[in-house]
C-alpha positions in Angstrom: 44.5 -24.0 15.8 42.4 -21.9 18.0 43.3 -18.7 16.2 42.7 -20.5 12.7 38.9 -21.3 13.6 37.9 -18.2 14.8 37.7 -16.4 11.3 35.9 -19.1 10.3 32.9 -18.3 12.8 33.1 -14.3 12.1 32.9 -15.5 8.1 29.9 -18.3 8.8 27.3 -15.7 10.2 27.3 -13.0 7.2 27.5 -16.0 4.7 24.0 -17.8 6.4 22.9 -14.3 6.4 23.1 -14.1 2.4 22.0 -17.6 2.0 19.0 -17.2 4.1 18.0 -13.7 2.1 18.6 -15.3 -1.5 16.6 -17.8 -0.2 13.7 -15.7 0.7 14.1 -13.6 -2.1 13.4 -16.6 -4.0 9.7 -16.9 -3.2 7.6 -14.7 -5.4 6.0 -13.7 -2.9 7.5 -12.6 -0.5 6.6 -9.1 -1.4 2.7 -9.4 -1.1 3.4 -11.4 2.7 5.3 -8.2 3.6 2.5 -5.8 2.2 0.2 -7.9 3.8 1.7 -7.7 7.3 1.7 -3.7 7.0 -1.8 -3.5 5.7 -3.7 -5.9 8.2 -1.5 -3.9 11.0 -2.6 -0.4 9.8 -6.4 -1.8 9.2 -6.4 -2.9 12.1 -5.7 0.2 14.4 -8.1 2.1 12.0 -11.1 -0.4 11.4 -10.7 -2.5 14.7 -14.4 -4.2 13.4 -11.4 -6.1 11.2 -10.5 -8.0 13.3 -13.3 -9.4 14.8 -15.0 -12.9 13.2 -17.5 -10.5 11.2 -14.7 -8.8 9.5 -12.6 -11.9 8.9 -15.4 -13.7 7.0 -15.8 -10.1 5.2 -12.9 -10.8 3.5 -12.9 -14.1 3.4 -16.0 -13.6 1.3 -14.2 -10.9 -0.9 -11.2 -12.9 -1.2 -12.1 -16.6 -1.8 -13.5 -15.8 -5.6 -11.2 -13.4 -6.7 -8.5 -16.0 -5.4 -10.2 -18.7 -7.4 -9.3 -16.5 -10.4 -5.7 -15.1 -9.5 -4.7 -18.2 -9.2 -5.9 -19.4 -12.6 -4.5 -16.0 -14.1 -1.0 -16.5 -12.0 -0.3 -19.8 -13.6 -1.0 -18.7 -17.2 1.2 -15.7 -16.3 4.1 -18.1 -15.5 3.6 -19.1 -18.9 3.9 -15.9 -20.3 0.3 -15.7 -21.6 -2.5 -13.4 -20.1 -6.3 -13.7 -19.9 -9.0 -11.2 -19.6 -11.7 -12.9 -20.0 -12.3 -15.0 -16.8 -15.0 -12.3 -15.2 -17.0 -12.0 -18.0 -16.8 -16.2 -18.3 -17.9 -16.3 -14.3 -21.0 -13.9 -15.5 -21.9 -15.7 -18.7 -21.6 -19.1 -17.1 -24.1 -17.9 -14.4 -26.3 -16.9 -17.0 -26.3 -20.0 -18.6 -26.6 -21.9 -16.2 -29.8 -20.0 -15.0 -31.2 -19.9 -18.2 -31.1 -23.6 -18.1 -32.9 -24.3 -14.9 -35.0 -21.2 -15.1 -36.6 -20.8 -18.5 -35.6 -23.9 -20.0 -36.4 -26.3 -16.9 -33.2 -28.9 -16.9 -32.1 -30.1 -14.1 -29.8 -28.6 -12.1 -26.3 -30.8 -12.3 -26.9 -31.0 -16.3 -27.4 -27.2 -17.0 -24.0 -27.1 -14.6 -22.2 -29.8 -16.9 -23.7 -27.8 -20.2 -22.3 -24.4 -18.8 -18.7 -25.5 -17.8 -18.1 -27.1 -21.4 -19.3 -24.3 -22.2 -16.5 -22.4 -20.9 -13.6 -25.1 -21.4 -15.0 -24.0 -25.6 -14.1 -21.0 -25.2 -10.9 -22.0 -22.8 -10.0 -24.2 -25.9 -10.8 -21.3 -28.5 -8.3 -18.8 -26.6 -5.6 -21.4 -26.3 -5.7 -22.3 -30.0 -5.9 -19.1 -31.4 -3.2 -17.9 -29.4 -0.7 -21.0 -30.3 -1.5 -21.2 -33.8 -1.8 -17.6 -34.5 1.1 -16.1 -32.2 -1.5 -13.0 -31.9 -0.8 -11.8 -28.0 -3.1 -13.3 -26.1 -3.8 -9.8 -24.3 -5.6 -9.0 -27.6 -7.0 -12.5 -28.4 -8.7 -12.7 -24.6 -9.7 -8.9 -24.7 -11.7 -9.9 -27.9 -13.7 -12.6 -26.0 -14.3 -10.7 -23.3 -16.0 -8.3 -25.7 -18.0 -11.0 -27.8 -18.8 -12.6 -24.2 -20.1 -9.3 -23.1 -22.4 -8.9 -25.7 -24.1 -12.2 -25.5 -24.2 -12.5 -22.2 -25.5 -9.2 -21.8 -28.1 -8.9 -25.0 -28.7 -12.8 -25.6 -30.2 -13.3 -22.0 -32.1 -10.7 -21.9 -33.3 -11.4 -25.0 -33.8 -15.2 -24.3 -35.5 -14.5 -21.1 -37.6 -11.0 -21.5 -35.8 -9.9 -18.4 -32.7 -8.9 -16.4 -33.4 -11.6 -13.5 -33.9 -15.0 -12.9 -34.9 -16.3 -9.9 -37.2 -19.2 -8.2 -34.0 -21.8 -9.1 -34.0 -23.5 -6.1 -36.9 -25.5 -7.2 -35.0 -27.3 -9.5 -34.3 -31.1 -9.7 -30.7 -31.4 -8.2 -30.4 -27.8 -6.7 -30.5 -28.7 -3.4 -27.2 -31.2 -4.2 -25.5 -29.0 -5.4 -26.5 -26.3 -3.3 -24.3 -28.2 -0.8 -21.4 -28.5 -3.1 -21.1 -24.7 -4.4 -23.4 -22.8 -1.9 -23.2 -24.4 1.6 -21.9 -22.0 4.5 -20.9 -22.7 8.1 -22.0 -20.4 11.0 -18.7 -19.5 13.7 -18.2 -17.7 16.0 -21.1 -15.5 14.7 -19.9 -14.9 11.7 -21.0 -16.8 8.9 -18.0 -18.3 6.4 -19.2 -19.6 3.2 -18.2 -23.2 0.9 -16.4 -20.8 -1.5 -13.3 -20.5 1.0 -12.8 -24.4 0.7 -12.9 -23.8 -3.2 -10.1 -21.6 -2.9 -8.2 -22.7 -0.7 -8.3 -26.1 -2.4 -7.2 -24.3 -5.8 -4.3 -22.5 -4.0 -3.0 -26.5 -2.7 -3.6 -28.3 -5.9 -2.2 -25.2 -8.1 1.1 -25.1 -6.2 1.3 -28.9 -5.9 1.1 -29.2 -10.0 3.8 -26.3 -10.3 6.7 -27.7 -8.2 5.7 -31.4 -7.9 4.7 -32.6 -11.6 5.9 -32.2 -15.1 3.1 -30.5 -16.1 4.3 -27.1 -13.7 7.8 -27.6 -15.5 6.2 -27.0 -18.4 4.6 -24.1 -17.4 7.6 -22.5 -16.1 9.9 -23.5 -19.2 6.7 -22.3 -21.5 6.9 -19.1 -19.8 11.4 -18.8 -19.2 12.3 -20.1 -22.2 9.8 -20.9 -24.6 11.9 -21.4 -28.1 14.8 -23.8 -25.9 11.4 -25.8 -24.2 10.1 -26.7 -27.7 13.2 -27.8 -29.0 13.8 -30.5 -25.7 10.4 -31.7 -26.6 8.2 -29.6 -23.8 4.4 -29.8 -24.8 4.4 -26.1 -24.9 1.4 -25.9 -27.0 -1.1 -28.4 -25.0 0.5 -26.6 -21.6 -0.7 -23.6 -23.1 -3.9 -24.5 -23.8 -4.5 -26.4 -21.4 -4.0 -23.0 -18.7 -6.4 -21.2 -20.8 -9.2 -24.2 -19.9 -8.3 -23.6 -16.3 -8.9 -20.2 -16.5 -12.1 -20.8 -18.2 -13.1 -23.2 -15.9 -11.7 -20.7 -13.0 -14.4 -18.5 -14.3 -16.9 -20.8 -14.1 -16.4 -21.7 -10.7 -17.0 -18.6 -9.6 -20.0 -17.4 -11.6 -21.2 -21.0 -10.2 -20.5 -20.3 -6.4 -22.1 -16.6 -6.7 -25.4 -18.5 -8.5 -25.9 -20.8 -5.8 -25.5 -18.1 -2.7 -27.6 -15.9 -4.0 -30.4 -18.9 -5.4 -30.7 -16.2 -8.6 -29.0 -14.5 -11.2 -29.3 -10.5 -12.6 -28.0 -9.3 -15.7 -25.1 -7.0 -14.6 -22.4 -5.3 -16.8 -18.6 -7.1 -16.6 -16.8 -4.2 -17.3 -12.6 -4.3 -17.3 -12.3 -3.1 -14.1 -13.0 -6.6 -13.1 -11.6 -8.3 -15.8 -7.8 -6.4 -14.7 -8.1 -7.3 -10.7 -7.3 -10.8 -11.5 -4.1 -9.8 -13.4 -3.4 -7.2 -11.1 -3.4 -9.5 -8.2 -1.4 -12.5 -9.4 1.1 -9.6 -10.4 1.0 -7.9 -7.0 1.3 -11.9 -5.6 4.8 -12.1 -7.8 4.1 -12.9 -10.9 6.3 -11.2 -13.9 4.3 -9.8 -16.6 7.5 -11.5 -18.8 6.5 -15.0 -17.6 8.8 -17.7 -16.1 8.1 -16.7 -11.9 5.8 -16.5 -10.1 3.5 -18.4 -7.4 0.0 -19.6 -6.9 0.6 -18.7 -2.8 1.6 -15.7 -3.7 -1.5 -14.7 -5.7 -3.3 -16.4 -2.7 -1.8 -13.9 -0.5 -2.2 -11.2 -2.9 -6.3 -12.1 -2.9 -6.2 -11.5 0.4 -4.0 -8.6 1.0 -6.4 -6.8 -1.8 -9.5 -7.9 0.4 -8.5 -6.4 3.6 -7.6 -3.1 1.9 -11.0 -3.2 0.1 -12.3 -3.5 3.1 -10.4 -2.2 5.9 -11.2 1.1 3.8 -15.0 0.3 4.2 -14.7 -0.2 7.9 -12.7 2.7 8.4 -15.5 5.3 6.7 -13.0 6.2 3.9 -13.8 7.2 0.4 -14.0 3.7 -1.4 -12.4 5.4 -4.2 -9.0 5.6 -2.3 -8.9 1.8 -2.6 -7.9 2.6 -6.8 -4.9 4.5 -4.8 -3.7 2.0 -2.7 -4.3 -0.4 -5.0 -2.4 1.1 -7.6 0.3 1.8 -5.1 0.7 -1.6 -4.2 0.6 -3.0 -7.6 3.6 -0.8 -8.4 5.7 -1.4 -5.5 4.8 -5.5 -6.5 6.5 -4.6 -10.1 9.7 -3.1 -9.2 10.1 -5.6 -6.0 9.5 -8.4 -8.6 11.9 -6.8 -11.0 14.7 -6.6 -8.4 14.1 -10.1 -7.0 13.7 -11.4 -10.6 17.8 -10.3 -11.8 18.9 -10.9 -8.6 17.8 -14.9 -9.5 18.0 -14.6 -13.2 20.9 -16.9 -13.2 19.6 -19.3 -10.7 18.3 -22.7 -11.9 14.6 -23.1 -10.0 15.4 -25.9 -7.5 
């Protein structure tokens, strides 16, 4: 009896050791928590100003908007659609909402209401077009970013006479909403700023919806197995537009949040770079480009793993333009780690 249990124990330890690796191969991102753990360690030895509370609200302060967006991006990537448009929506928000209160003189909590159905329009435009059309969305959202471009970029200037707009903080209601979207605390000092809470809140509530509602079984069906998902009845459609509003309004958080920290606005140019560091991020976080995986903690992680090499490279006295390398580096490894995890699990049900 002895003899017949002792296989058993030399067969239990390799077989937890597979279970416990196709377990952890079964978070999306588990690549960007490994890159992260190598980059923050070789940061650190060569910026140590990293990890002090100053460098930690560095890039906290890079990190919270861009993760605001990823996250947005890395949901409508589960579904298999993409969206380029959600920097140039968090610069023509700003705009309009400080065309509003500036110029125009509204208060500050209606120009804010104006400007975010504002963007759920065009959030609703996107999602329709792409539905109804089946034109990729890669094309539909690179054509608004382009119209958005030019009208945030002429039409204020031409509404205005100017490239800035300033003296907001006057406004009826700024000072309200100041405290909702440009409020900061002071620790250790170091000062951290509301825009972290906004994320972080986005991160909870995005990865609640996806594994806790029908609404993220949706998504994930819209984005595995679209054709089988309308046929059992899925709302593929409304789930579809309904991500392209919350990338929209994803955009127009954070054109809000940089309005109210900086009490102005200043006509800059939203070029693609920007618009592809959202995508590139929720990709590098674990999302497939093919749709159907993918995580909103792992494009949290990703935010932040891109933040410290932005800015460890700072510290460090580097070329800033190295950052494109690493970046690129990291993106790639993210592709073909994803890839491997992804037909290692391809005939796993999601539990």
């Amino acid at each position: 009896m002895i003899g017949d249990r002792l296989p058993s124990y030399g067969t239990a330890r390799p077989q937890a050791g597979r279970r416990f690796l196709s377990r952890a191969l079964a978070r999306p991102s588990l690549p960007a928590v490994v890159a992260l753990v190598v980059v923050v360690a070789f940061f650190g030895l060569q910026a140590p100003d990293l990890r002090s509370t100053a460098g930690l609200a560095g890039v906290l302060d890079v990190a919270a908007p861009l993760g605001i967006g990823a996250v947005a991006v890395a949901l409508l990537l589960i579904a298999g659609q993409f969206d380029l448009s959600v920097g140039i929506m968090a610069l023509a928000s700003s705009l309009l909402t400080a065309m509003l209160i500036g110029p125009a003189g509204w208060p500050t909590w209606p120009a804010l209401a104006v400007s975010l159905l504002a963007a759920l329009a065009v959030g609703v435009v996107n999602g329709v077009l792409v539905v109804n059309t089946g034109l990729p969305s890669f094309l539909v959202t690179l054509a608004t970013f382009l119209v958005l471009q030019g009208i945030a970029l002429a039409g204020f200037e031409a509404a205005t006479g100017s490239t800035q707009v300033g003296g907001l903080d006057a406004a009826p209601g700024w000072s309200s909403a100041a405290s909702v979207f440009g409020s900061s605390a002071e620790i250790g000092g170091a000062r951290f700023h509301v825009a972290v809470l906004w994320w972080l809140a986005a991160t909870a509530l995005a990865t609640w919806a996806l594994w806790r509602t029908a609404f993220g079984n949706a998504v994930f069906a819209a984005g595995g197995a679209r054709r089988a998902a309308r046929e059992l009845g899925v709302p593929v459609r409304r789930t579809t537009v309904a991500l392209f509003c919350l990338t929209a309004t994803a955009g127009w958080l954070i054109g809000t949040l940089g309005l109210f920290r900086l009490e102005s606005v200043q006509l800059g140019n939203a070029d693609l770079d920007t618009a592809l560091d959202f995508l590139v991020v929720a990709v590098i976080g674990g999302c497939l480009l093919t749709g159907g995986y993918g995580s909103a903690i792992g494009a949290a992680v990703a935010s932040v793993l891109y933040a410290v090499a932005r800015q460890g490279i700072t510290l460090a006295g580097w070329d800033p333009r190295w950052f494109l390398t690493l970046l690129g580096g990291l993106l790639l490894v993210a592709l073909v780690a994803n890839g491997v995890v992804r037909r290692r699990l391809k005939a796993k049900p999601r539990s």
